[in-house]
N, C-alpha and C positions, 0 to 999 in steps of 0.2 A: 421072488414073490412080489406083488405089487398089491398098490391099496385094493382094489376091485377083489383079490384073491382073501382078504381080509374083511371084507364086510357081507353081512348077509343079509337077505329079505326084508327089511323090517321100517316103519317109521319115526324108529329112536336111534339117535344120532351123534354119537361121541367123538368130538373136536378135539384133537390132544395139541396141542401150542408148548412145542421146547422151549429151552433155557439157553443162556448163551454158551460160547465158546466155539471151536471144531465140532464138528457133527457128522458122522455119516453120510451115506445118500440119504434120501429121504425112505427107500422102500426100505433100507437096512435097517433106519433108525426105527421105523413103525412095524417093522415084523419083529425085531427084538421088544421094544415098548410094547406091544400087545401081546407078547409070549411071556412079559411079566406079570402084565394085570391077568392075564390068564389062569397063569400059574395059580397066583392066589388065590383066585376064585375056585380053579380045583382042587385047590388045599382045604381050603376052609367051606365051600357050600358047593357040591359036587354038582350035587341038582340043578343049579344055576349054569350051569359053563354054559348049555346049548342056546339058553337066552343070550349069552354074552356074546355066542358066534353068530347070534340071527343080528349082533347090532348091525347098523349101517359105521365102517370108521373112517376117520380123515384126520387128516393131519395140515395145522396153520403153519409153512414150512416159511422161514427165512434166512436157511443155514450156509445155502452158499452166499447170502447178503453179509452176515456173521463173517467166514473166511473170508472174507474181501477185503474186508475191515484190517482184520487180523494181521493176512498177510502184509498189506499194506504196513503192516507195525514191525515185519521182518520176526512174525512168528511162523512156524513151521508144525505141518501134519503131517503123522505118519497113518492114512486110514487104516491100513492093514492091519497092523498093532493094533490101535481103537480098537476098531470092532473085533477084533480074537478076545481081547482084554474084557471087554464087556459081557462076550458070551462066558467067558469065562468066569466073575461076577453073579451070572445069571444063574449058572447051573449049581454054584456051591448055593447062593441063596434058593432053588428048587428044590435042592439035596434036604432043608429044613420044613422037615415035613407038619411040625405040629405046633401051628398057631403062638403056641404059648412060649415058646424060645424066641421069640421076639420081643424078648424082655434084656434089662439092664446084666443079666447076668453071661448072658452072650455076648454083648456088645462091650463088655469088659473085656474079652479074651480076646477081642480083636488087635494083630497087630497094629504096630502106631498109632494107636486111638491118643486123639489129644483135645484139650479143651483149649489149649490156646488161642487158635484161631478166632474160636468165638468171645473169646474173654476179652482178648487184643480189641475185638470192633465194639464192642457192648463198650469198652470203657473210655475208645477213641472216638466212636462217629460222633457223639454230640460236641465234642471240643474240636472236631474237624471242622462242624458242621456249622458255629460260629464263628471260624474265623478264615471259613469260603475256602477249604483243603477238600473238602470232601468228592468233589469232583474229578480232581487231581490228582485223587490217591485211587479214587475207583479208575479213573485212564490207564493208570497203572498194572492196575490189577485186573481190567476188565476192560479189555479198549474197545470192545465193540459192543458192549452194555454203556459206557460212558459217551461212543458215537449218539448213542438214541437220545439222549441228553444235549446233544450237541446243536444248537438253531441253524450252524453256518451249513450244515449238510442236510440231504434230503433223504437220507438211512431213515429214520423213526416215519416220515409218509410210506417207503418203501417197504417197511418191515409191516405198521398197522394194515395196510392195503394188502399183504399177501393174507393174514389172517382176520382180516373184513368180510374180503371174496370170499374165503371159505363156511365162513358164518353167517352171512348174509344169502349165501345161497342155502341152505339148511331152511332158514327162517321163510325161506320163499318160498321152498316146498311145504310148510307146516309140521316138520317135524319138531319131537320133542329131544330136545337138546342136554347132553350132559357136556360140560365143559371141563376140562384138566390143563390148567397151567403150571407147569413145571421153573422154579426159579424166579428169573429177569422174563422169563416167558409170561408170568403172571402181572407185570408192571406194563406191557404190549397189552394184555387182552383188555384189562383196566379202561386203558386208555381207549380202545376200542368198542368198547362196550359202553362208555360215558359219550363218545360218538354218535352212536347208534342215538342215545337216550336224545342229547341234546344238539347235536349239528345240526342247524339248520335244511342242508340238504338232504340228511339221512332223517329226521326224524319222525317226516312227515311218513316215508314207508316202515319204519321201521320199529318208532318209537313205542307200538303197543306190543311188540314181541318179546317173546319173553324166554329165559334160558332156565330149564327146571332146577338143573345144580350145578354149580360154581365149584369147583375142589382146586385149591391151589395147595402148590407142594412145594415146600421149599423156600418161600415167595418173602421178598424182601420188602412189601410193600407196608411192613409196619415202621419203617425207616422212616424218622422226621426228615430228611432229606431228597430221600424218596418221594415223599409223599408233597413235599413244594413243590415239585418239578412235574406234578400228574394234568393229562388234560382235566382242566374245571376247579384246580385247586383254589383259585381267584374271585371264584364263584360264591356266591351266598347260601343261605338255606338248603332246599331241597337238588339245587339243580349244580351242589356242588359235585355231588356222584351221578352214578348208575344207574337208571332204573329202572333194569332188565332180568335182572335177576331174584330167582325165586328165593332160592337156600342156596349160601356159603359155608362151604366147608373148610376148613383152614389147615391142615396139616404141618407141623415140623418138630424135624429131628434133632435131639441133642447133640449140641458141639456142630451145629451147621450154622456158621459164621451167617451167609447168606439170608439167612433168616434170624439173626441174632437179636432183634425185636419179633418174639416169635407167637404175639398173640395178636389179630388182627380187631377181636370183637371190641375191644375198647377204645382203638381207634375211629371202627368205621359205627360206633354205635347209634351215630345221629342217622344214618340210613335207616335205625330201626323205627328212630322218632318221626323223621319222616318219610316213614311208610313204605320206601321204596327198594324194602329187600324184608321178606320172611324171618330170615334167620342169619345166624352168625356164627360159626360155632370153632372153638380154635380145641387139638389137639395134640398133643408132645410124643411123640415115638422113638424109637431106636433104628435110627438106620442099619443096617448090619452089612449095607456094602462093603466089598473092598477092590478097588480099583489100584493096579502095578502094584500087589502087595500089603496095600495099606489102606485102613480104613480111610472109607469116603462119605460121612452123613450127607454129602448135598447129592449125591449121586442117584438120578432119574430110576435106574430101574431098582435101587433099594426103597426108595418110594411108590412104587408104582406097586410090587410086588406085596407089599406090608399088607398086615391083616388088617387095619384101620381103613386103608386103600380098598382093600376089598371090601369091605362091609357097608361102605359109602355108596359105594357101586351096585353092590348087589339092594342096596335099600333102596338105591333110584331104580333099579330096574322092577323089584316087585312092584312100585310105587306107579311107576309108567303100567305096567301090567293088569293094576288093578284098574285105573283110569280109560284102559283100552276093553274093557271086558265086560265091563257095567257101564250101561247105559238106563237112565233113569226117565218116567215122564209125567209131566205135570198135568 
């Protein structure tokens, strides 16, 4: 299946931007990712799926930029696995047919469910993060998330320009744009999209377009260390963010380390103050992935699949529907 076999008819435009690590190809990663958000949708608002299959979809890919990194570290993929393991993933979470078991009561029964991980970074990153570890421990743990960090390389030009291209051509046709950043994927578009706002070169074409919703999953960008390290952090007032975005939606899962500052709206609330984003809106779910066995809160298609995922989705789509249908004259 390729992207073209996944999108249909329509002038509404959903960008999905992964996370880091190994990745699929790109057609494998975007026909599993849209068989999630799918799913959802036909779980919970049935009526909706055919809107869902007229979107137009695309995908900001930088995953063999990702393994490059990676292997370059003497880490090792096995694709075949991956992707068996994922579908496999996908079809017990489609097997959960009713909304409401995506509660705290399933996600107990998951094997190896643990809270460590996230307790471990909630109590470490800020003592990292004063005495300049924090970088060095994400290398570790993340070496091609901590590449994009890195000035001596040109990874982080390489990674924003693949998912610019894709977004910048959307915006060129006039489409109305949903965005979904998954993880370290959401700290790329960020930066991306503060681009657009204020680069000199970009802004002049760019700077009055605008993205209708923003849904990040997973997204590490409430991290004070994280968030030093963002294009425009150095910046004053208004022109320290974004300001392309309509409505942010903030999505994360319990015991998902990755997101272990998991509310973004008090960070980013001076975007409210000045003006340059609608809305902010942070929510806490239950992952109920389980990847080799064992529970995975940070895992792409147990977000993607969730009812909160869905409901986001389906509200932008009425929302674009209603905008497309009514036209009004003075």
């Amino acid at each position: 299946m390729t992207l073209d076999d996944l999108s249909g008819p329509s002038n509404r435009s959903l960008l999905l931007v992964h996370g880091r690590d190994f990745k699929p190809g790109p057609d494998v990663y975007m026909d599993l990712s849209m068989a999630a958000l799918r799913a959802g949708i036909e779980r919970d608002y049935a009526a909706q799926v055919d809107s869902f299959d007229l979107l137009q979809k695309h995908l900001g890919w930088y995953g063999d930029l990702s393994a490059e990194i990676l292997r370059s570290r003497g880490k090792t993929y096995d694709a075949d696995l991956d992707i068996g393991d994922r579908r496999n993933s996908l079809a017990a979470l489609r097997a959960i047919t009713v909304r409401k078991r995506f509660g705290i009561r399933q996600y107990d029964r998951l094997p190896g469910k643990s809270a460590l991980p996230e307790f471990f970074t909630n109590v470490t990153a800020p003592v990292l993060g004063s005495i300049g570890l924090a970088m060095p421990l994400l290398g570790t743990v993340a070496g091609d998330f901590a590449a994009y960090f890195n000035q001596k390389t040109d990874f982080a030009a390489q990674v924003r320009n693949r998912v610019r291209e894709q977004l910048c051509a959307l915006m060129d046709r006039g489409d109305r744009i949903l965005l979904i950043s998954h993880g370290s994927g959401s700290v790329i578009t960020y930066d991306v999209l503060w681009q657009l706002s204020h680069d000199a070169e970009l802004k002049e074409k760019y700077g009055e377009c605008k993205v209708e919703c923003w849904l990040t999953l997973g997204s590490p960008l409430g991290d004070r260390n994280i968030q030093k390290r963002l294009c425009g952090a150095k910046e004053r007032s208004a022109s320290r963010f974004p300001a392309n975005v309509i409505s942010w939606h903030n999505v994360s899962a319990e015991d998902d380390y990755t997101c272990h500052d998991n509310t973004l709206a008090d960070d980013y609330n001076k975007m409210l103050k000045h003006r340059v984003v609608s809305a902010v809106h942070d929510y806490r779910i239950f992952n109920l992935a389980v990847r080799y066995g064992k529970s995975n809160p940070h895992s792409s298609i147990g977000y993607y699949i969730h009812p909160r995922t869905s409901k986001i989705l389906v509200d932008w789509m009425q929302s674009s529907d209603l905008k497309a249908t009514h036209q009004y004259t003075f």
